[in-house]
gemmi code that builds the backbone of each chain (N, CA, C; Angstrom):
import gemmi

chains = {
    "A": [
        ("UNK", (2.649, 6.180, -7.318), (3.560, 7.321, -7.267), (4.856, 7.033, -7.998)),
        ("UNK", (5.508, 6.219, -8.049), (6.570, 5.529, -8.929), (6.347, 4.814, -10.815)),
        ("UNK", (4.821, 5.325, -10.620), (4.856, 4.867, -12.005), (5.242, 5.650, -13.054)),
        ("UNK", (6.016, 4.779, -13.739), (7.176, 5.775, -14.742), (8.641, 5.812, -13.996)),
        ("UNK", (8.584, 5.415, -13.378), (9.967, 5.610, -12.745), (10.832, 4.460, -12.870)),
        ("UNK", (11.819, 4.730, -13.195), (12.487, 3.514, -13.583), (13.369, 2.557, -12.166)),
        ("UNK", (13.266, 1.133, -12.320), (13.771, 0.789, -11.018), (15.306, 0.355, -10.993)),
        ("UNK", (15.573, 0.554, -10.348), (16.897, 0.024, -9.796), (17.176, -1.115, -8.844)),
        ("UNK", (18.725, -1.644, -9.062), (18.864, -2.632, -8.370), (19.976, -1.724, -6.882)),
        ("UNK", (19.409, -2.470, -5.711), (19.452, -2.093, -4.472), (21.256, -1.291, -4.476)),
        ("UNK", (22.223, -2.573, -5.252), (23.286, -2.230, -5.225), (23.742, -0.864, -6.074)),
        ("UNK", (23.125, -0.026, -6.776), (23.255, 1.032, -7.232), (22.725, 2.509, -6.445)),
        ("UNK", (21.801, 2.055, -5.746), (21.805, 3.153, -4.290), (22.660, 2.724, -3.279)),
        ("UNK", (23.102, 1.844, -3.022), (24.043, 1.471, -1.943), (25.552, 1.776, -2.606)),
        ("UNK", (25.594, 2.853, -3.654), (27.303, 3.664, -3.847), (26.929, 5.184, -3.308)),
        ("UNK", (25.645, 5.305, -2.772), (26.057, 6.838, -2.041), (26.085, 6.536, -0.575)),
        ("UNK", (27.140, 7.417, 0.079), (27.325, 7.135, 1.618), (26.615, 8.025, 1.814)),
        ("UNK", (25.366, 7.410, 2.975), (24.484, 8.417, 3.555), (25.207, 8.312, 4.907)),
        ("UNK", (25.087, 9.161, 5.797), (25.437, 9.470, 7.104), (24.828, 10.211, 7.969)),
        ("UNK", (24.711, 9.844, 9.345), (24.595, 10.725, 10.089), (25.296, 11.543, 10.571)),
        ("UNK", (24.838, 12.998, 10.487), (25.952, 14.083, 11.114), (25.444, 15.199, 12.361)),
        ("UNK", (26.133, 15.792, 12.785), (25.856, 16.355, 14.149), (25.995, 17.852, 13.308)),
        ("UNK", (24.493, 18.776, 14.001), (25.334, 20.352, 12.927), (25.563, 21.457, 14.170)),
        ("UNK", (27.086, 21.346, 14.057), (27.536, 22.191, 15.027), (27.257, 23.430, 14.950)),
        ("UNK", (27.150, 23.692, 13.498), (26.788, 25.375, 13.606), (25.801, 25.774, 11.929)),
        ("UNK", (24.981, 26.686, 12.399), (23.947, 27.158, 11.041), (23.718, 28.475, 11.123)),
        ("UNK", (24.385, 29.075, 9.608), (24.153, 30.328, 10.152), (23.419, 30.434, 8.458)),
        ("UNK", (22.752, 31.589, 8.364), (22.117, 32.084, 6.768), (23.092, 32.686, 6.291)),
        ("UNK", (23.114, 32.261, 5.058), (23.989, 33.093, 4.203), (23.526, 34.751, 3.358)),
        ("UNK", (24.274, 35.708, 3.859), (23.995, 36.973, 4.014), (23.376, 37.059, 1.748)),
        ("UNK", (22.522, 38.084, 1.828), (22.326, 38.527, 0.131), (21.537, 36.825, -0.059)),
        ("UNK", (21.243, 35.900, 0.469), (20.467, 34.929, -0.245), (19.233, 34.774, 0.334)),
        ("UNK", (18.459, 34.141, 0.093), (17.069, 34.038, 0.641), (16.572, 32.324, 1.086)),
        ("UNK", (17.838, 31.610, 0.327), (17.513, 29.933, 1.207), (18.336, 29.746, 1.487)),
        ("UNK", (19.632, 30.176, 1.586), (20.746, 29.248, 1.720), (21.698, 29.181, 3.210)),
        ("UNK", (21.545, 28.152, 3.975), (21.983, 28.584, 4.917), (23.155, 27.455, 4.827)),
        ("UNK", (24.434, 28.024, 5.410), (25.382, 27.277, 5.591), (25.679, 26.146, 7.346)),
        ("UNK", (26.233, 25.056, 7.449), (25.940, 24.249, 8.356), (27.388, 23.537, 8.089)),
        ("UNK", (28.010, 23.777, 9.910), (29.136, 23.032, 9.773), (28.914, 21.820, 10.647)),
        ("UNK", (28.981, 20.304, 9.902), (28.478, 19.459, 10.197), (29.441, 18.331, 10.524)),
        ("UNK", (29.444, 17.579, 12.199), (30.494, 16.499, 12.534), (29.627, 15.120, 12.070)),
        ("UNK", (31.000, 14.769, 11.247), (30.149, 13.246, 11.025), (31.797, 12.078, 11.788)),
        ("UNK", (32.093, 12.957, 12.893), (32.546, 11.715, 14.126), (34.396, 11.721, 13.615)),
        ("UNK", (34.731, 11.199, 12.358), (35.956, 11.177, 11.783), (36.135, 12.707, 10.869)),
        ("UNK", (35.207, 13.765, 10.892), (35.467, 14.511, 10.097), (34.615, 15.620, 10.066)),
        ("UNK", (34.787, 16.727, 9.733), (33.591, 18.010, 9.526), (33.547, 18.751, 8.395)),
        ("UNK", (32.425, 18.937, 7.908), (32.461, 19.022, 6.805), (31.509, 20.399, 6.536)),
        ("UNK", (31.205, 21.245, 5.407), (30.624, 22.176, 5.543), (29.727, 22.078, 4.643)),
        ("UNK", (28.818, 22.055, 4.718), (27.275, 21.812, 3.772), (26.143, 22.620, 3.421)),
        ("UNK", (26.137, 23.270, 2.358), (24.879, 24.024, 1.836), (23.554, 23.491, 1.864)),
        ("UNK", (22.501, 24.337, 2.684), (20.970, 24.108, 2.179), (20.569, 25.019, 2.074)),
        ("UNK", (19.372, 24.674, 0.970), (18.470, 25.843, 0.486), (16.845, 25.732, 1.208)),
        ("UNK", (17.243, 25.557, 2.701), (15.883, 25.898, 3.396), (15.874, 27.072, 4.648)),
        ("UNK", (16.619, 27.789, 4.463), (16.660, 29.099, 5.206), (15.253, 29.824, 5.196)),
        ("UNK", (14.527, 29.537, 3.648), (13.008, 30.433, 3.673), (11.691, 29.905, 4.446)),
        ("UNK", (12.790, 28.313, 5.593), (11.409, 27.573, 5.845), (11.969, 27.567, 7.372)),
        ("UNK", (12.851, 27.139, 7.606), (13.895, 27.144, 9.166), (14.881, 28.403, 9.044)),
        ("UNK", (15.545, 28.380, 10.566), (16.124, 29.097, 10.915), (17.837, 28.355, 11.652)),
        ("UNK", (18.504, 28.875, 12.087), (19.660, 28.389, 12.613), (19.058, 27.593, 13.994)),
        ("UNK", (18.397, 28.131, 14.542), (18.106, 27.319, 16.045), (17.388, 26.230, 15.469)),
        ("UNK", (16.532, 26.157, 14.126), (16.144, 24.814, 14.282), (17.071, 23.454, 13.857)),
        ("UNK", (18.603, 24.246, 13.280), (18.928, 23.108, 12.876), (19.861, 22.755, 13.610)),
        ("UNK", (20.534, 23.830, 14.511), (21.606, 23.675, 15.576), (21.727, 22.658, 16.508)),
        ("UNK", (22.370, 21.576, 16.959), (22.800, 21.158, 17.733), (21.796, 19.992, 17.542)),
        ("UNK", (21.544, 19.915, 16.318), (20.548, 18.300, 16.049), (21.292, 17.545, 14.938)),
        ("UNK", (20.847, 16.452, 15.117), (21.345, 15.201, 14.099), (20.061, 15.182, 12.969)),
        ("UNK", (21.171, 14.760, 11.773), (20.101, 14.606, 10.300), (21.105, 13.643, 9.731)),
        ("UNK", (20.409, 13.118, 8.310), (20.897, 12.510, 7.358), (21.209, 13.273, 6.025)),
        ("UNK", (22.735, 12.717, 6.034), (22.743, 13.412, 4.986), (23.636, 12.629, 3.818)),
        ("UNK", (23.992, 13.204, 2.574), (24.849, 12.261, 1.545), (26.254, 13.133, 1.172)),
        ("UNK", (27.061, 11.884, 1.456), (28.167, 12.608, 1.364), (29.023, 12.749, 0.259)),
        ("UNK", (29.337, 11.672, -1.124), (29.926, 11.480, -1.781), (29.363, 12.326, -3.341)),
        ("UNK", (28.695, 13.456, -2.844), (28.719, 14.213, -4.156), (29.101, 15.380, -4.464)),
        ("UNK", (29.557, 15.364, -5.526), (30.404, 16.805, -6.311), (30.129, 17.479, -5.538)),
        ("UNK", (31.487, 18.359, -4.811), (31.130, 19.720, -4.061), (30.646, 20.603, -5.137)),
        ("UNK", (29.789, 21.585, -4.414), (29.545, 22.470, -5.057), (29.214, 23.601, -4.684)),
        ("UNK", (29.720, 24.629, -5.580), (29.745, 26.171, -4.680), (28.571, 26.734, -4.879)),
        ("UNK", (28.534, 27.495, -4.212), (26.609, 28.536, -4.069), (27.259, 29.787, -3.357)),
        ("UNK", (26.668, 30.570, -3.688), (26.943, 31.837, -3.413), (28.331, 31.856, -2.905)),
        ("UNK", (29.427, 31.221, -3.440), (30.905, 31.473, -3.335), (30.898, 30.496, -1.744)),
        ("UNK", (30.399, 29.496, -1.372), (30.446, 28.855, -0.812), (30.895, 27.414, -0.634)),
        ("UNK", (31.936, 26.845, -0.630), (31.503, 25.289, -1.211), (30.875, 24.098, -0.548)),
        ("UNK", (29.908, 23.603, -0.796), (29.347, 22.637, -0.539), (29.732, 21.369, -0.297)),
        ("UNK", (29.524, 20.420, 0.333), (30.909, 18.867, 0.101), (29.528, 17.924, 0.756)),
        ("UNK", (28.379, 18.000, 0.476), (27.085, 17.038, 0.620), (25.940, 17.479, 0.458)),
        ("UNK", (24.742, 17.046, 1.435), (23.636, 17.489, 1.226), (22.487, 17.157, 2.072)),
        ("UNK", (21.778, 17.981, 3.084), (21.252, 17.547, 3.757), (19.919, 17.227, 3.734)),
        ("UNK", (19.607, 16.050, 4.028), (17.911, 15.287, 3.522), (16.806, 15.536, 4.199)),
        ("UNK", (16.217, 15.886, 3.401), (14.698, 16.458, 4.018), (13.633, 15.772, 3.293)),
        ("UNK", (12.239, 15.610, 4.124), (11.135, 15.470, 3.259), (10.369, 16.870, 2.682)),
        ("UNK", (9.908, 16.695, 1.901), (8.847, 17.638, 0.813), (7.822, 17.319, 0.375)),
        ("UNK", (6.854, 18.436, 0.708), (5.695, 17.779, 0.226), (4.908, 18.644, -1.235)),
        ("UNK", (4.073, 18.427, -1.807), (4.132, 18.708, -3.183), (3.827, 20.760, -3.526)),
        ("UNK", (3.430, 21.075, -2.330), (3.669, 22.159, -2.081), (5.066, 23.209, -2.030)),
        ("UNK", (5.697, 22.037, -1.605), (7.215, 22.978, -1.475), (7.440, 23.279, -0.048)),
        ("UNK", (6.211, 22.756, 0.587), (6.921, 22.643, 2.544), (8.081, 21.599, 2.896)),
        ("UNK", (9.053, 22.163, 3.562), (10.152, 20.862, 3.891), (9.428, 21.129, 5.192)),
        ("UNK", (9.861, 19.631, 4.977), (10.065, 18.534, 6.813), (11.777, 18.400, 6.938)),
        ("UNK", (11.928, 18.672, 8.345), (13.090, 18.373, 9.037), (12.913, 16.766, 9.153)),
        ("UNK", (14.186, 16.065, 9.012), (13.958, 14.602, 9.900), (14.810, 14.650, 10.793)),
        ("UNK", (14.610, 14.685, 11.660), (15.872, 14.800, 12.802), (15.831, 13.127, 13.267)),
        ("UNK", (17.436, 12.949, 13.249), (17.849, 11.300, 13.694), (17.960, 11.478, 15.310)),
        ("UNK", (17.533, 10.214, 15.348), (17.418, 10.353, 17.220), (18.948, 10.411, 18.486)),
        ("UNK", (18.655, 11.089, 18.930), (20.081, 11.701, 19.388), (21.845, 10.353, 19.985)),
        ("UNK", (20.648, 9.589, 20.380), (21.666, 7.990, 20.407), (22.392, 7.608, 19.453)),
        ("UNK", (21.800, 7.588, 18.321), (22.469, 7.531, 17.198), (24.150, 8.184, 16.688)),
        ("UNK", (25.160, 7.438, 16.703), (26.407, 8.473, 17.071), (26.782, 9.246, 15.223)),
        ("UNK", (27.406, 10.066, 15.319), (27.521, 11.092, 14.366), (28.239, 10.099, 13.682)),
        ("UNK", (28.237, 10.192, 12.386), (28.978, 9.136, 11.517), (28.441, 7.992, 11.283)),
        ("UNK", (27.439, 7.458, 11.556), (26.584, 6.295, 11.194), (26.312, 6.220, 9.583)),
        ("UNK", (26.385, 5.049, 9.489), (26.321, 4.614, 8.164), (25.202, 4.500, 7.764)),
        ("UNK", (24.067, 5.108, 6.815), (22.030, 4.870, 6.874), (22.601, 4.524, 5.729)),
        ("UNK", (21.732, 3.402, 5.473), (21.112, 2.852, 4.083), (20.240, 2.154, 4.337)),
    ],
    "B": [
        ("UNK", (36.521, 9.057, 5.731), (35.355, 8.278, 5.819), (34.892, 7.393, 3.807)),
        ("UNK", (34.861, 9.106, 3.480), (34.683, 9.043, 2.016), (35.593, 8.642, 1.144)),
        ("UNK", (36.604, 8.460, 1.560), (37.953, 8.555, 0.787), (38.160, 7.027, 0.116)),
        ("UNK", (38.475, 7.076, -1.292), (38.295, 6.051, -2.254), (36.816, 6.156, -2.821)),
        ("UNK", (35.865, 6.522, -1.949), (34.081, 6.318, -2.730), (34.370, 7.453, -3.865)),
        ("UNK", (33.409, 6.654, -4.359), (33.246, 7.802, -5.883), (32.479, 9.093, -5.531)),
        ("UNK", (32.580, 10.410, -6.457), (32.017, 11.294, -6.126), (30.402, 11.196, -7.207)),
        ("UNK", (29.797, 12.014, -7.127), (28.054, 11.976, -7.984), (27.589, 13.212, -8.083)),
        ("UNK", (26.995, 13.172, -9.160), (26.067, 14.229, -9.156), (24.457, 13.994, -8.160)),
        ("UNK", (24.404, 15.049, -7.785), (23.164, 14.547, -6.903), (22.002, 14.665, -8.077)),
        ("UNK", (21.808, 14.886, -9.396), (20.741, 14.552, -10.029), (20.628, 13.448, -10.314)),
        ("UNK", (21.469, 12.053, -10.010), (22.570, 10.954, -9.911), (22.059, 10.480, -8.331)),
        ("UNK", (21.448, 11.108, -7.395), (20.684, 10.886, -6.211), (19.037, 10.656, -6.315)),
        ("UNK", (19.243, 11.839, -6.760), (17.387, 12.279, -6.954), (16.518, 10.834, -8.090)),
        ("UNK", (17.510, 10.315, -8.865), (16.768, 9.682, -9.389), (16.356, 8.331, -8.577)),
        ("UNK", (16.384, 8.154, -7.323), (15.768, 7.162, -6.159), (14.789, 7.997, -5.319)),
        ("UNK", (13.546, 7.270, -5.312), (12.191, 7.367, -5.085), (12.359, 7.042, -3.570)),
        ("UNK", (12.309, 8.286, -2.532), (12.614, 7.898, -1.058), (11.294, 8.247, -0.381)),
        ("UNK", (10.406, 7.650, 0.420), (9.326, 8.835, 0.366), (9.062, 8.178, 1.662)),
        ("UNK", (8.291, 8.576, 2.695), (7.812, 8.481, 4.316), (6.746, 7.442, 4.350)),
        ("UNK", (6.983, 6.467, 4.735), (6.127, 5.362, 4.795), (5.387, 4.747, 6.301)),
        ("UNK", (3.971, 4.604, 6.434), (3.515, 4.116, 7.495), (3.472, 2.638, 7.715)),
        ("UNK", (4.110, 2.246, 9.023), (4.207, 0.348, 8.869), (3.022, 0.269, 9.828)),
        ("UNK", (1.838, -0.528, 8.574), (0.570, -0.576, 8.900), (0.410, -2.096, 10.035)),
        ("UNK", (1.401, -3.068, 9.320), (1.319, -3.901, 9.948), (3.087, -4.734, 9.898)),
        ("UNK", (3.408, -5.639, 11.099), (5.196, -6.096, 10.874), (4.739, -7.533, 11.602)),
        ("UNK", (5.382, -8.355, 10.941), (5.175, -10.023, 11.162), (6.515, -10.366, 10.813)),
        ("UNK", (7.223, -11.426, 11.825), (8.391, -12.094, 11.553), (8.200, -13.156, 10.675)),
        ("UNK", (8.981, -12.917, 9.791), (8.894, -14.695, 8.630), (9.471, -15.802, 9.134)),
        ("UNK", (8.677, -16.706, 9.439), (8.918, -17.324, 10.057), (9.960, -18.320, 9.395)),
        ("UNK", (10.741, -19.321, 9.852), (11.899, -20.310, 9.509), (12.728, -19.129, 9.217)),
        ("UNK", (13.015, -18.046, 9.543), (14.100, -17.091, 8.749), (14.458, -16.374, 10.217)),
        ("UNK", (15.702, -15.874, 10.335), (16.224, -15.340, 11.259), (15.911, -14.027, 11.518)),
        ("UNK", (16.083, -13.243, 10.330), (16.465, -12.163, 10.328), (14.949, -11.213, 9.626)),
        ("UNK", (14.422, -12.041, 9.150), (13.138, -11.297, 7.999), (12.002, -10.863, 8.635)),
        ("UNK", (11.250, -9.806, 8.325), (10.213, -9.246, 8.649), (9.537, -8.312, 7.703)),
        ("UNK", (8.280, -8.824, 7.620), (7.654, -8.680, 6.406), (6.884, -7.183, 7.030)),
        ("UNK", (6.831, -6.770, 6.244), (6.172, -4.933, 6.571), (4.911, -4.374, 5.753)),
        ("UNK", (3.766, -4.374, 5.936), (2.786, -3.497, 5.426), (2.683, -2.000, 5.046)),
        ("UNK", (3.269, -1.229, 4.593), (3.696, -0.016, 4.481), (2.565, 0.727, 3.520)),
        ("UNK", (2.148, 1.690, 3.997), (1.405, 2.659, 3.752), (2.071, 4.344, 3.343)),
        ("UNK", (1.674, 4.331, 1.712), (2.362, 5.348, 1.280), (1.299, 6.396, 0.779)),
        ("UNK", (0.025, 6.651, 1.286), (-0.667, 7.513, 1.331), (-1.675, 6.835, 0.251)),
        ("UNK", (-0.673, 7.105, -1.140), (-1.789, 6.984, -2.243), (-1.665, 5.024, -2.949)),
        ("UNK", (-0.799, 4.639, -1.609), (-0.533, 2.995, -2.419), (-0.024, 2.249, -1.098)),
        ("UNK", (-0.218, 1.248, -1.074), (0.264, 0.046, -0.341), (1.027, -0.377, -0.500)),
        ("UNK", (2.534, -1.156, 0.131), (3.444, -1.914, -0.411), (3.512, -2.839, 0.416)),
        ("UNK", (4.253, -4.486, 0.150), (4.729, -4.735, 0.807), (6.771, -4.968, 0.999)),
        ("UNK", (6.953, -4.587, 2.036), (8.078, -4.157, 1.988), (9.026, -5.445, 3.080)),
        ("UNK", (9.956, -6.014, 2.904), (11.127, -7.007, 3.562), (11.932, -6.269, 4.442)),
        ("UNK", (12.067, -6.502, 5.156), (13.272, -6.015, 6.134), (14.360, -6.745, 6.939)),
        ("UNK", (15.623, -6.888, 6.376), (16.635, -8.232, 7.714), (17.108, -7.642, 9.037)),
        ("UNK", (15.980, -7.035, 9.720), (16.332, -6.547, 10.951), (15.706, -7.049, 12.021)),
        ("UNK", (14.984, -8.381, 11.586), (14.278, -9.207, 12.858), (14.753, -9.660, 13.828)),
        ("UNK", (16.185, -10.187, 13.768), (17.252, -10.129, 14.586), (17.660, -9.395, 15.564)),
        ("UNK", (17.060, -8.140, 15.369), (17.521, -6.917, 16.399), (16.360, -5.864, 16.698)),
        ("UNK", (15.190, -6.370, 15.774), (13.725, -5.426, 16.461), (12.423, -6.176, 15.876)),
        ("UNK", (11.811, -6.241, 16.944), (10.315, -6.486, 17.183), (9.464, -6.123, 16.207)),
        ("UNK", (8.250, -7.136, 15.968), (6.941, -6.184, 15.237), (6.685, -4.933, 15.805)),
        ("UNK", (6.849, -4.938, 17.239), (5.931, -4.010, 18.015), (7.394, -2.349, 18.324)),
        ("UNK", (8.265, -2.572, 17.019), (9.169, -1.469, 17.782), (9.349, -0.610, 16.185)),
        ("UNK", (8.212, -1.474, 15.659), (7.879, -1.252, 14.012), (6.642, 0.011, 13.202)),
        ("UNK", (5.468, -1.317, 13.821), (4.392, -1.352, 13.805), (3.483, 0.246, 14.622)),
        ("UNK", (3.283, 1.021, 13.835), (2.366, 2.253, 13.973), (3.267, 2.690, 13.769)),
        ("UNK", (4.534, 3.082, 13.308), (5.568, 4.254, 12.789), (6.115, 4.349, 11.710)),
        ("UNK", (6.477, 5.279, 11.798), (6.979, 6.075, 9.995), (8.540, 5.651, 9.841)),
        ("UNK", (8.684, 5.145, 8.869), (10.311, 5.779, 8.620), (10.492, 6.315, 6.555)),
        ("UNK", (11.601, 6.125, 6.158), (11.901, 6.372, 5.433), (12.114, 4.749, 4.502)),
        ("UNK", (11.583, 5.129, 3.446), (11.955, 3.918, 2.684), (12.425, 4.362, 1.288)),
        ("UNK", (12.961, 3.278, 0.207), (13.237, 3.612, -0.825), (12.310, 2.729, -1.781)),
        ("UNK", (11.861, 3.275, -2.850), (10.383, 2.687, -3.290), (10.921, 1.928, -5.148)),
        ("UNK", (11.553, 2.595, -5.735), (12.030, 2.606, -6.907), (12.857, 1.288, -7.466)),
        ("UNK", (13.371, 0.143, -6.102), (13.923, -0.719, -6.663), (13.583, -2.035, -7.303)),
        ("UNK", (14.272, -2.704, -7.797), (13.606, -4.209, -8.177), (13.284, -4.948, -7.243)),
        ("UNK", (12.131, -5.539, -7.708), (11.282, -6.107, -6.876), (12.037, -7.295, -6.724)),
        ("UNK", (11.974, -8.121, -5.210), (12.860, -9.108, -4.596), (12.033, -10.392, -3.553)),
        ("UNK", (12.596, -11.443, -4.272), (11.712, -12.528, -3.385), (13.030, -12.951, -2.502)),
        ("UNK", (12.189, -12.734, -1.118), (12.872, -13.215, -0.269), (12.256, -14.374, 0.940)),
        ("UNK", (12.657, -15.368, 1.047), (11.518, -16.346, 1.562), (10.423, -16.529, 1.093)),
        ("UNK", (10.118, -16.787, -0.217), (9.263, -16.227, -1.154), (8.025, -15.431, -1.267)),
        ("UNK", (8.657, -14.396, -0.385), (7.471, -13.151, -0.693), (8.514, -12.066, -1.004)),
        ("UNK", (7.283, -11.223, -1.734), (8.093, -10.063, -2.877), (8.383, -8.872, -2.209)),
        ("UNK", (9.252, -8.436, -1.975), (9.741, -6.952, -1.333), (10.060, -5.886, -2.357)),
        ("UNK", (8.913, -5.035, -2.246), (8.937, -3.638, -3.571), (9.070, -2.579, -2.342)),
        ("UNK", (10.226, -2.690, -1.880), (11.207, -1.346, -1.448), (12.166, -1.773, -0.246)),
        ("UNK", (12.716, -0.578, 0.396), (13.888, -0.975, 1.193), (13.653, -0.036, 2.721)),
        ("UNK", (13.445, -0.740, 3.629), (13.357, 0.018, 4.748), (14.860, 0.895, 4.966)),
        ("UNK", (14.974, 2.055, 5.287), (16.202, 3.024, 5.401), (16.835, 2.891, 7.131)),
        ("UNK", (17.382, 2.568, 7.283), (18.323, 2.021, 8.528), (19.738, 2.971, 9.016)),
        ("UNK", (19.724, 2.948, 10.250), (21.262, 3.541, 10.575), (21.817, 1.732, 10.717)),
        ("UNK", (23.267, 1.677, 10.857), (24.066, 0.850, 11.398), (25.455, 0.981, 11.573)),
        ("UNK", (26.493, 0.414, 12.462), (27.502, 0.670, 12.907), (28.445, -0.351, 12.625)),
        ("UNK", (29.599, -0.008, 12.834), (30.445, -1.109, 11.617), (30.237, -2.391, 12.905)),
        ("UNK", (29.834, -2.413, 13.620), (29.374, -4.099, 14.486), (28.282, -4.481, 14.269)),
        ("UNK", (27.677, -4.318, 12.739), (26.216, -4.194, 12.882), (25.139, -3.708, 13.407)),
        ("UNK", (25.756, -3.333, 14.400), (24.329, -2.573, 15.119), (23.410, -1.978, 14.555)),
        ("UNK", (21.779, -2.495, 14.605), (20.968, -1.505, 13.314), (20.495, -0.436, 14.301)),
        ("UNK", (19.828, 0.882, 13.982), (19.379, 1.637, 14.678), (18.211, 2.398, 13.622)),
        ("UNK", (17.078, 2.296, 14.206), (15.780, 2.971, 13.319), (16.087, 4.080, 13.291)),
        ("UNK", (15.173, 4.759, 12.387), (14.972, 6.649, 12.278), (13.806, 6.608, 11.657)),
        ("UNK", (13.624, 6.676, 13.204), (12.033, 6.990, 13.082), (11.566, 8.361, 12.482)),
        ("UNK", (10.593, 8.375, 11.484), (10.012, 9.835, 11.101), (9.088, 10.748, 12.361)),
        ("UNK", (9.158, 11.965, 12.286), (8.173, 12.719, 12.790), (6.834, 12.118, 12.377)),
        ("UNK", (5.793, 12.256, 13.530), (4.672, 11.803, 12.911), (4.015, 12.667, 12.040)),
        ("UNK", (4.304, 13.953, 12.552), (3.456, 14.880, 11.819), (3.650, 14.997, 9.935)),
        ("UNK", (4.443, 14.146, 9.452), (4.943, 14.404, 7.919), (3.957, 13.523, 7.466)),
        ("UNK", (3.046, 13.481, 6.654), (2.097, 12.832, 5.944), (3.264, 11.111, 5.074)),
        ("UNK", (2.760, 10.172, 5.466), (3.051, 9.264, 4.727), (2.870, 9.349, 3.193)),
        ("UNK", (3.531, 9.102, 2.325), (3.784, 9.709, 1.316), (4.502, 10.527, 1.158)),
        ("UNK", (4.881, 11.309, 1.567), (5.699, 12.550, 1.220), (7.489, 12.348, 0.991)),
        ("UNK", (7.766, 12.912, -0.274), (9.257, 12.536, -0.952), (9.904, 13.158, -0.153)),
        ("UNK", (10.991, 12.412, -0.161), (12.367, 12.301, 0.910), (13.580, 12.743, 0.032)),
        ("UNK", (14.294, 13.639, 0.021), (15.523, 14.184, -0.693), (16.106, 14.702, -0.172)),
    ],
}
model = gemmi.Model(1)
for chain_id, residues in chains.items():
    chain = gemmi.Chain(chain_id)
    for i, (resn, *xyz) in enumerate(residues, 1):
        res = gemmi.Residue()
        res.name, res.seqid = resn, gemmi.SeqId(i, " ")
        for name, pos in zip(("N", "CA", "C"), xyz):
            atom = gemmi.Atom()
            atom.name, atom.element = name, gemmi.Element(name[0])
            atom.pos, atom.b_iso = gemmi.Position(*pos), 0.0
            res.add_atom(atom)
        chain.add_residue(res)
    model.add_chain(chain)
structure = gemmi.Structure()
structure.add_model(model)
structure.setup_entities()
């Protein structure tokens, strides 16, 4: 599955801060069809984060659960929204996402790598 | 949290190969503190994968579960056996490691983004 893919050394994925965050709130963003907005505690801070899986979940599935997510990339706006991370999911070659939900012990702000 | 880290493009993310891996089998290396060698099952390939979390978890807290790994990096001898990927970990600034465990239901193999 990696063939062709070029490899890297460990210390060049270890410059994105992944984190765990708590999502206090998910609501869909009105006129779009994936995008749901999620205001997310990562313990020192909250932050507001765009995903484009609204056409697969809903707000109750993402409410009041822990995920992983990356924090140190270009905000970016979506439907006049701004973005400030990104929350990680699996996919499978179909285009179904998987939720990963981090196990609730785990405190908001954890450092994953 | 973020403050001083650099910011990224997440196409600058995507290019690391993260995908749901089954630990078929977990053995402590022995003379080594911390090492544990991992059998990982990625649907369409086998790896073997290193981990320095022997220190703080068992074969048996391993062994029949999914997590997340990163597949794409340089290959690494450690106690001289070769580690072609990176088990994905929470931890806390006292070290504390903490697993994240996958849902079972996500097919091993399946890309992580």
């Amino acid at each position: 599955m990696v063939m062709g893919m070029e490899l890297y050394d460990v210390e060049d994925f270890w410059k994105f801060d992944l984190r765990v965050g708590f999502v206090k709130e998910a609501e869909k963003i009105k006129r779009t069809r994936k995008l749901i907005k999620l205001i997310v505690d990562f313990g020192k801070e909250e932050r507001t984060i765009i995903s484009g899986i609204a056409d697969q979940y809903n707000e109750e599935e993402l409410k009041g659960k822990k995920f992983i997510f990356v924090l140190n990339l270009k905000p970016k706006k979506l439907s006049g929204v701004e973005s400030r991370g990104m929350l990680i999911v699996g996919e499978n070659e179909e285009g179904k996402v998987y939720l990963i939900p981090v196990p609730d012990e785990i405190p908001a702000g954890t450092k994953v790598w």
